[in-house]
Residue, then its C-alpha position, 0 to 999 in steps of 0.5 A: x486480505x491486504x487488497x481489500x483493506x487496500x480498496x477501503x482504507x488505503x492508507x492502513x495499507x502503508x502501515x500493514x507494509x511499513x512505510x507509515x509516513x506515505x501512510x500519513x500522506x494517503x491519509x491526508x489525501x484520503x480525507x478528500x473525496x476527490x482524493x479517494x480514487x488516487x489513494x486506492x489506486x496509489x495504495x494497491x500499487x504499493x501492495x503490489x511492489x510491496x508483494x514483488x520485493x518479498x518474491x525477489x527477496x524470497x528468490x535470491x535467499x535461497x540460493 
């Protein structure tokens, strides 16, 4: 769900993952059109490290 709000609004994305600050720059950078493709690509990338740290986290508590 997080991947398609990533591809429409990417700066909601930053919210759903708690860095609203880099929200407000993807924001900023979404009103242009030309800024678009690097919000999405930038706001998919965050989604996917985002999904890294909870795995790692996940690992290392069960240990």
């Amino acid at each position: 769900m997080r991947l398609l709000i990533a591809l429409i609004f990417p700066w909601l994305t930053f919210f759903t993952i708690g860095r609203p600050i880099a929200g407000v720059m993807c924001l900023l950078l979404q009103i242009t059109l030309i800024g678009w493709l690097p919000a999405t690509i930038w706001a998919v990338y965050a989604l996917s490290q985002y999904k890294t740290d909870k795995k790692i986290q996940k690992a290392f508590s069960g240990r």
